[in-house]
One Martini backbone bead per residue (centre of mass of N, CA, C, O) as a GRO file, in nm:
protein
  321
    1UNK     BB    1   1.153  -0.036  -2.980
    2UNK     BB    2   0.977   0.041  -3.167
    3UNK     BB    3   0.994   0.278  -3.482
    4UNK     BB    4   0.753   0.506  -3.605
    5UNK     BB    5   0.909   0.797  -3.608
    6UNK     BB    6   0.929   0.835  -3.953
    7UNK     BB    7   0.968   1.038  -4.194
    8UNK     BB    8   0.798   1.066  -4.516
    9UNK     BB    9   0.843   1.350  -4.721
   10UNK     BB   10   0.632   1.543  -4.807
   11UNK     BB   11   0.739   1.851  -4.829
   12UNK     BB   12   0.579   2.074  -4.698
   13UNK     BB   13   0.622   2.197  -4.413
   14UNK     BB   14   0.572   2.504  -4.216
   15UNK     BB   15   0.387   2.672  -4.411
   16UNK     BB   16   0.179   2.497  -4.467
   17UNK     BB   17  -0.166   2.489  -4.491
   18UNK     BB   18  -0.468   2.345  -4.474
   19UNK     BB   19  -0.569   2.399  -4.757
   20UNK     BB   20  -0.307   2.253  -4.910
   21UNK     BB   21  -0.297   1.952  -4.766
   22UNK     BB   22  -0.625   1.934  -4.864
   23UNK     BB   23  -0.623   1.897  -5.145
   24UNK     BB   24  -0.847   1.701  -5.313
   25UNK     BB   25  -1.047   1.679  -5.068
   26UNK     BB   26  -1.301   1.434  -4.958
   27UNK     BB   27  -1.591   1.484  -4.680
   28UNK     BB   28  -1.811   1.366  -4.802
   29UNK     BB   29  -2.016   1.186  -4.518
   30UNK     BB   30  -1.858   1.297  -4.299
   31UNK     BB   31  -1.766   1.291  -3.934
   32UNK     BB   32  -1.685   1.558  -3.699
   33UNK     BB   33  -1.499   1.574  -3.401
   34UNK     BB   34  -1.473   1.894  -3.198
   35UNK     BB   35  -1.281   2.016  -2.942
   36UNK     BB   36  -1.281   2.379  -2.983
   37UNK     BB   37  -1.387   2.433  -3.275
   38UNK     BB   38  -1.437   2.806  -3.210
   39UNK     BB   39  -1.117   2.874  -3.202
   40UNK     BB   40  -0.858   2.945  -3.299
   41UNK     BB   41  -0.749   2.626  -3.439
   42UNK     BB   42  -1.016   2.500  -3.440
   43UNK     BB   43  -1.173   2.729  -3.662
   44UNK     BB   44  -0.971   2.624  -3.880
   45UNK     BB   45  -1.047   2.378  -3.904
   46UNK     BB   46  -1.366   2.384  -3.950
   47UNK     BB   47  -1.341   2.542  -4.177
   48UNK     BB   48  -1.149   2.318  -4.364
   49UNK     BB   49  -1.364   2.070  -4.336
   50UNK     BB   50  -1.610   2.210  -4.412
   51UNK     BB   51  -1.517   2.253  -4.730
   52UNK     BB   52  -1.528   1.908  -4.757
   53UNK     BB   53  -1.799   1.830  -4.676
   54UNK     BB   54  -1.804   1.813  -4.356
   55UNK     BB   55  -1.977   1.705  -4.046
   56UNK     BB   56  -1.965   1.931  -3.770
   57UNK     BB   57  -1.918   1.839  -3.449
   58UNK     BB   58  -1.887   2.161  -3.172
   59UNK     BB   59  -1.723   2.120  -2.859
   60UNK     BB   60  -1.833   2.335  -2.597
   61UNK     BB   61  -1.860   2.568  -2.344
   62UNK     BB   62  -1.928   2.816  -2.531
   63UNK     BB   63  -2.234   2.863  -2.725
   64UNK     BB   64  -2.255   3.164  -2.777
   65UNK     BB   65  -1.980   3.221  -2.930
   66UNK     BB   66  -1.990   3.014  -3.124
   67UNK     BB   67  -2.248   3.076  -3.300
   68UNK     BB   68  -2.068   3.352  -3.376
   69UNK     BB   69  -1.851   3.187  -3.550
   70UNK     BB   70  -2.030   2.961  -3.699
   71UNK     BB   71  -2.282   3.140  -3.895
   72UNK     BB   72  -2.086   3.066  -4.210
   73UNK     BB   73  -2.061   2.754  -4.143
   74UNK     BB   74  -2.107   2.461  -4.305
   75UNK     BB   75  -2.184   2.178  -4.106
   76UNK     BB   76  -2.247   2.308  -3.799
   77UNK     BB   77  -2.271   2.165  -3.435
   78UNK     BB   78  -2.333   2.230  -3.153
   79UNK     BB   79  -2.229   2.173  -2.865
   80UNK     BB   80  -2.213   2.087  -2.516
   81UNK     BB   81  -1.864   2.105  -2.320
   82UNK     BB   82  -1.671   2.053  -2.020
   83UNK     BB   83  -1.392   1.848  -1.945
   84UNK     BB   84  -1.414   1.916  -1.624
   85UNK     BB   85  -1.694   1.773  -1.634
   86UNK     BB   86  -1.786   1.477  -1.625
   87UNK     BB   87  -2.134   1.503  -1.703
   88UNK     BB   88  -2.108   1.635  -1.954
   89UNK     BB   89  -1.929   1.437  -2.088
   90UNK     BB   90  -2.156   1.196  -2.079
   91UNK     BB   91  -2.401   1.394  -2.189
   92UNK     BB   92  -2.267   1.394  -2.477
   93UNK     BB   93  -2.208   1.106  -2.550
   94UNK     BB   94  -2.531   0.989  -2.502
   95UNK     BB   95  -2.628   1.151  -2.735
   96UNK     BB   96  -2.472   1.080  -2.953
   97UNK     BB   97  -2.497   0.791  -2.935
   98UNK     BB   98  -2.820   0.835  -3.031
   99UNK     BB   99  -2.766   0.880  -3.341
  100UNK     BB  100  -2.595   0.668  -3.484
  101UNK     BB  101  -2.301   0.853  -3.554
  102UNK     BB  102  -2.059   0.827  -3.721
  103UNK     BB  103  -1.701   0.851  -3.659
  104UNK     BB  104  -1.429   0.954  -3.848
  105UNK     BB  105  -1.358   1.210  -3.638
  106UNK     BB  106  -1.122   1.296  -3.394
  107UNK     BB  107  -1.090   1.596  -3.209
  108UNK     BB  108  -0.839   1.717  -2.968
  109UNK     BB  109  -0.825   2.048  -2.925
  110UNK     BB  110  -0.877   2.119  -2.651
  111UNK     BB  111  -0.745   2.371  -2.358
  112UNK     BB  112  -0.446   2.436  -2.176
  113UNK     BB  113  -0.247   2.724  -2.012
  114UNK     BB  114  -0.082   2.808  -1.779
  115UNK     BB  115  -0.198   2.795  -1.489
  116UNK     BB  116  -0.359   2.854  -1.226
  117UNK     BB  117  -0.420   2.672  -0.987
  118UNK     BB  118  -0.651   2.369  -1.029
  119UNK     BB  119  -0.951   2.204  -0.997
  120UNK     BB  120  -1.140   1.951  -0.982
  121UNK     BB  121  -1.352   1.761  -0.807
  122UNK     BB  122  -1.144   1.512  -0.772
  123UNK     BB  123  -0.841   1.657  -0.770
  124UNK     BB  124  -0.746   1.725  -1.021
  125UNK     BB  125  -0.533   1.893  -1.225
  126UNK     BB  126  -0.618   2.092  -1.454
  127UNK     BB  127  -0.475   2.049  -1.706
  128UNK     BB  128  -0.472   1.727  -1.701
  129UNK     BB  129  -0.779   1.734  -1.700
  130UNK     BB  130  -0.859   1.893  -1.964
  131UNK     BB  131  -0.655   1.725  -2.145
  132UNK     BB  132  -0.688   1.453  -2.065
  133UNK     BB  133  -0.932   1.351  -1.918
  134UNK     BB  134  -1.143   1.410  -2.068
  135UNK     BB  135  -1.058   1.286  -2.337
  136UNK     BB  136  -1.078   1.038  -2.245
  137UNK     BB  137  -1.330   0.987  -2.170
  138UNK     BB  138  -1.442   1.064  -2.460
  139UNK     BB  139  -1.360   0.862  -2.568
  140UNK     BB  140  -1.449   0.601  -2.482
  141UNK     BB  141  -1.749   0.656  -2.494
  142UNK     BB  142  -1.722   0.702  -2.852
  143UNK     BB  143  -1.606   0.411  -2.917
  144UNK     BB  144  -1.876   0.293  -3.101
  145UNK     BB  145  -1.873   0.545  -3.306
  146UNK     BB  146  -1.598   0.452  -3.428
  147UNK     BB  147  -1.652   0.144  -3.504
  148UNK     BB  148  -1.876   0.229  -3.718
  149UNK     BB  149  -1.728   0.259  -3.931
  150UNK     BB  150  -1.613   0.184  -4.230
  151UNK     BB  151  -1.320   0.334  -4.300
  152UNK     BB  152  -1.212   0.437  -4.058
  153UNK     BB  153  -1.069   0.606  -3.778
  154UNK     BB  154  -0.979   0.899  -3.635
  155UNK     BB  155  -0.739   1.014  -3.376
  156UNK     BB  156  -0.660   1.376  -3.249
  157UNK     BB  157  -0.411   1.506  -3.032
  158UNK     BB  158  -0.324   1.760  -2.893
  159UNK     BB  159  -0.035   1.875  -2.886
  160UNK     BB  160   0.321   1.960  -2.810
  161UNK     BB  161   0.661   2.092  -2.771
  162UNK     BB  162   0.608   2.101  -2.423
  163UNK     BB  163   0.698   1.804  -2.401
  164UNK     BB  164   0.969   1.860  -2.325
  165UNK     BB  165   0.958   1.964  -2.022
  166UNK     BB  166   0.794   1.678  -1.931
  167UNK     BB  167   0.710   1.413  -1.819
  168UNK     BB  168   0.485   1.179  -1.659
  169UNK     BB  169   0.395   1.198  -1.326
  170UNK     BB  170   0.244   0.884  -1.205
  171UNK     BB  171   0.219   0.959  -0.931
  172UNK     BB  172   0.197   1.246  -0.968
  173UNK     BB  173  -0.069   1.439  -1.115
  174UNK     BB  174  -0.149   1.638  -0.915
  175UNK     BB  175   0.064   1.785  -0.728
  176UNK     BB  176   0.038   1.686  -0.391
  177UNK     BB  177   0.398   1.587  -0.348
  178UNK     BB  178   0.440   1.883  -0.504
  179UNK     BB  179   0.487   2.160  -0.669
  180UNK     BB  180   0.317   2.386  -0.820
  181UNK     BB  181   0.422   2.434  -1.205
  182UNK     BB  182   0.275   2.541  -1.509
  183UNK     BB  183   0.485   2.415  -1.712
  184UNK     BB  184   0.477   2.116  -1.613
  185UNK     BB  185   0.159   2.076  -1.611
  186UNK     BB  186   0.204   2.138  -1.941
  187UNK     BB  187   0.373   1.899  -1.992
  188UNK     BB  188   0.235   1.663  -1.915
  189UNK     BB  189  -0.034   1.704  -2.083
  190UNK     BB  190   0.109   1.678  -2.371
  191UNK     BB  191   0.261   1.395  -2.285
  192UNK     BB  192  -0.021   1.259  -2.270
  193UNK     BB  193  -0.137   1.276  -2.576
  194UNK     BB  194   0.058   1.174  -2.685
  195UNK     BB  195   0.030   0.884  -2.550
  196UNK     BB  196  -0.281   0.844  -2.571
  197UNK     BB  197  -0.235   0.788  -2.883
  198UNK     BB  198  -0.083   0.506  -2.875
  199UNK     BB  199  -0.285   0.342  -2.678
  200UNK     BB  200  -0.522   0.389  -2.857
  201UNK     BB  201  -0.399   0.250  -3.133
  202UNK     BB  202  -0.352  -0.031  -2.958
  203UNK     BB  203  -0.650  -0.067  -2.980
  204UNK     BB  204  -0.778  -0.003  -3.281
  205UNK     BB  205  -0.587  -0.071  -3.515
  206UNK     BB  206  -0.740  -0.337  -3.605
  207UNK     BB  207  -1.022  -0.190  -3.634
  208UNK     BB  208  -0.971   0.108  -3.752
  209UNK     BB  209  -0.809   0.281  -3.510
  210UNK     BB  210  -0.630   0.605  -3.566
  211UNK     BB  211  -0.363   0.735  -3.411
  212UNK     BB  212  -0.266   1.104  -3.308
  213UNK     BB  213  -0.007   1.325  -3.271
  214UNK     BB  214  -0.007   1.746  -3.230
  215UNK     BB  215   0.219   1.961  -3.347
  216UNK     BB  216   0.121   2.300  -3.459
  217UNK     BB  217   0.303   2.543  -3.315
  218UNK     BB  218   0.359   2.872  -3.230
  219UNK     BB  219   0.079   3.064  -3.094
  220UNK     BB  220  -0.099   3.332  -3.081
  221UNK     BB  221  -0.378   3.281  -2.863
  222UNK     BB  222  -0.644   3.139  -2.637
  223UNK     BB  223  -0.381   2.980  -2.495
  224UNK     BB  224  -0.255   3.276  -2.368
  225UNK     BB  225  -0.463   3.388  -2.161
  226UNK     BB  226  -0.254   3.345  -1.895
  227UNK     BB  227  -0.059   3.543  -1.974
  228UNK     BB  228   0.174   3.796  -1.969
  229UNK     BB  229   0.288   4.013  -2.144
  230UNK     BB  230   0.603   3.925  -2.032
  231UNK     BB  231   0.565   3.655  -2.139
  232UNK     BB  232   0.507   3.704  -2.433
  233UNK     BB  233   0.792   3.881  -2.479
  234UNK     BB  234   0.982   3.616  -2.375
  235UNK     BB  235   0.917   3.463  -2.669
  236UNK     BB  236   0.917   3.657  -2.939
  237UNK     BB  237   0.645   3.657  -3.080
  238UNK     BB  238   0.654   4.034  -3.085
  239UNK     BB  239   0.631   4.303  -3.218
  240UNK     BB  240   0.664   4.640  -3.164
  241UNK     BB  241   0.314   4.645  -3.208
  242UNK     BB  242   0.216   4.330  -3.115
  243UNK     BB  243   0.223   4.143  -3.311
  244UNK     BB  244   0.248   3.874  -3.462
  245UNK     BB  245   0.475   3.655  -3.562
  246UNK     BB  246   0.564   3.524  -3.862
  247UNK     BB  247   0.774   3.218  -3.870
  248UNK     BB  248   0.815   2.913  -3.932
  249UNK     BB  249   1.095   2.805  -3.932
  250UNK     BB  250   1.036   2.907  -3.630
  251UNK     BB  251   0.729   2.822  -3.538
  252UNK     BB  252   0.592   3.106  -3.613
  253UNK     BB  253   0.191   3.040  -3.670
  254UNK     BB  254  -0.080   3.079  -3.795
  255UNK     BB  255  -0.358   2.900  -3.814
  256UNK     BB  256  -0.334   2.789  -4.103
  257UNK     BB  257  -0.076   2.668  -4.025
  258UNK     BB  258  -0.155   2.526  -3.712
  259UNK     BB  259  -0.368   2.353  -3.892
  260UNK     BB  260  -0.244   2.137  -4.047
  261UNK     BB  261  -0.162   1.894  -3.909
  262UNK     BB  262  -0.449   1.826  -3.839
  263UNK     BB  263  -0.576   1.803  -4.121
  264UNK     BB  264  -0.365   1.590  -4.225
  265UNK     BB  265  -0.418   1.356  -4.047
  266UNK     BB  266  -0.749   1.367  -4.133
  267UNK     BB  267  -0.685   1.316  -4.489
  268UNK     BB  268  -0.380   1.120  -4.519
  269UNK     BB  269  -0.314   0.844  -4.709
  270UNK     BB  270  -0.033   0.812  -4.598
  271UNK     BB  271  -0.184   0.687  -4.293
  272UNK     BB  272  -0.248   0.417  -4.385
  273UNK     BB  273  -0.189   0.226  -4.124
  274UNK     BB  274  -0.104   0.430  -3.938
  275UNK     BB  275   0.006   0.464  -3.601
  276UNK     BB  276   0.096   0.587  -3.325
  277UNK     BB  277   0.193   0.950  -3.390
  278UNK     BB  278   0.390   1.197  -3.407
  279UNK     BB  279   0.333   1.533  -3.543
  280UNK     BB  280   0.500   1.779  -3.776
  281UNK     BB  281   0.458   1.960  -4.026
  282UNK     BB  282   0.321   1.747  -4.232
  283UNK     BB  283   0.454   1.515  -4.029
  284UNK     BB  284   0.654   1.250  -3.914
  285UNK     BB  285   0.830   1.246  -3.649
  286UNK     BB  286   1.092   1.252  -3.482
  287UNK     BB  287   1.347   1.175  -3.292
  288UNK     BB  288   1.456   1.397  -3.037
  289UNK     BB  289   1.656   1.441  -2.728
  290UNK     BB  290   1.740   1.753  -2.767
  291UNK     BB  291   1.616   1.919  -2.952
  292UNK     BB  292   1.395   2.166  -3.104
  293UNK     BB  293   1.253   1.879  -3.241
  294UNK     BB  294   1.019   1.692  -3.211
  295UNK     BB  295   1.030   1.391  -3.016
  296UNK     BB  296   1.035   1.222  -2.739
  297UNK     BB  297   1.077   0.893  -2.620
  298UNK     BB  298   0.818   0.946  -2.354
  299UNK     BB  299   0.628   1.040  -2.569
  300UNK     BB  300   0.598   0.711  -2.734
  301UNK     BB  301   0.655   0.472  -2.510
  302UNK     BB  302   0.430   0.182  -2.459
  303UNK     BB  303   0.470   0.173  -2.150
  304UNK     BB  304   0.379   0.449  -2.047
  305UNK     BB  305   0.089   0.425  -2.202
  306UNK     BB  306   0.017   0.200  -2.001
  307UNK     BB  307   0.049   0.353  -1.723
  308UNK     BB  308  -0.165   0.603  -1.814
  309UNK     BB  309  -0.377   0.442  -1.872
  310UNK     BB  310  -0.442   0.339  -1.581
  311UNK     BB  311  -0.426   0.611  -1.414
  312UNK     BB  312  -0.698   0.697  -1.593
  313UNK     BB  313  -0.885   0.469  -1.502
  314UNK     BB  314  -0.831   0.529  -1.164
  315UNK     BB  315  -0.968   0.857  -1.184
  316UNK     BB  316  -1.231   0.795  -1.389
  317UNK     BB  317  -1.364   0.485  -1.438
  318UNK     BB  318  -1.260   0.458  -1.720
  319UNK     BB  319  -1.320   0.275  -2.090
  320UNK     BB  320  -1.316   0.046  -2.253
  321UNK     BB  321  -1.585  -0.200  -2.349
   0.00000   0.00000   0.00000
């Protein structure tokens, strides 16, 4: 297997805010779709590409909340979307377009973590269905928006550290035949995100659609919100006084540090040409199979990235036509 994931030596490190990596980025006339990205990581993406000029289509499925969050942030629309439902996912990407408005990025920034188990309508397990399968969805159907760019595409699919947890068991994604267990369910759902940039690269790349997976670091924000006190203090997250700690050094960082690699991906000259990587602190990762950091072998595979593409085909009966 060819590998991809050799680290450019950018420089950042884990420190890099999203709006020093983008310095002297202009996004004039660029378009971006991002899910989630009135809260959290992806607010301060919003924020950070929207100073660079880019027109940022915002799909939420709070619409009311996402409104107060960006009545300051100029060329941002509100869309609603919901992963989890079907019908919103296709009645959004129908509408988008209709606009016949090129997306210059895509960024898969929404999510969910260690939830208690639910299900979508098809009987897919929540975080699944949440994480992969919406974003799945959602891409397929705006593949001709993506297509219609002038100087190429990128998708960006937020994945996490999380997949070290354990790769996808293309078998029974739904956890049907065996016990359900939230941060399992979160770690394949991750290493989904990951394949998923793969296997986009794999059809894109030659048009000009280039896929990356992020790891953004361990941010406590509202994809904690399904965690007790407890669990969030046995991660070392909190200072004394219950704030978040900030070390980079050691993964620990806030939204403008959090949201750095995912804004790299979207505006760095150096990753032209290159696509179906993981990546990690602005820069892409290694490849390393026990480390607490880069990305695992299982994670970045295009055989495995192959046998999850068809799995989310029949899942889901979407598919790049």
């Amino acid at each position: 297997m060819l590998n991809r994931q050799i680290p450019l030596g950018t420089g950042w490190g884990p420190a890099a805010t999203a709006r020093q990596v983008a310095e002297n980025t202009d996004m004039t006339g660029k378009s971006v779709v991002i899910t989630g990205g009135a809260s959290g990581l992806g607010l301060e993406t919003t924020r950070v590409l929207s100073s660079l000029g880019a027109k940022i289509f915002v799909a939420v499925r709070r619409v009311d909340e996402a409104k107060e969050a960006l009545k300051d942030i100029p060329r941002t629309e509100i869309c609603e979307l919901d992963l989890v439902d079907r019908g919103s996912v296709e009645r959004f990407a129908a509408e988008f377009l209709r606009r016949s408005t090129p997306i210059d990025t895509l960024i898969l920034n929404a999510g969910v973590m260690a939830t208690p188990l639910f299900r979508d309508s098809a009987g897919n397990e929540g975080q699944f269905a949440t994480n992969h399968l919406g974003h799945f969805v959602l891409t397929t159907a705006l593949w001709p928006a993506l297509l219609s760019t002038k100087n190429g595409a990128r998708v960006i699919a937020l994945s996490s550290r999380g997949h070290h947890i354990c790769g996808v068991d293309v078998e029974d994604t739904s956890f049907s035949n065996r016990p359900y267990d939230k941060w399992q369910a979160y770690g394949q759902s991750k290493t989904a995100n990951s394949l998923f940039a793969v296997a986009v690269d794999a059809r894109g790349g030659e048009s000009g659609i280039r896929a990356y997976s992020v790891h953004p670091g361990s941010i406590v924000g509202p994809l904690a919100r399904h965690l007790s006190a407890d669990e969030v203090n046995s991660f070392g997250a909190l200072d004394e006084r219950g704030s978040p700690i900030i070390d980079p050094e050691a993964d620990k960082k806030n939204f403008s540090q959090g949201a750095a690699t995912t804004v790299w991906c979207a505006t760095s000259p150096l990753l032209d040409g290159i696509g179906g990587v993981y990546c990690e602190n602005s820069d892409i990762a290694s490849v390393e199979r026990t480390a607490s950091k880069g990305v695992r072998p299982y994670a970045v595979d295009p055989e495995i990235a192959e046998r999850l593409w068809k799995v989310s085909v029949n899942l889901t009966g979407a598919d790049i036509k």
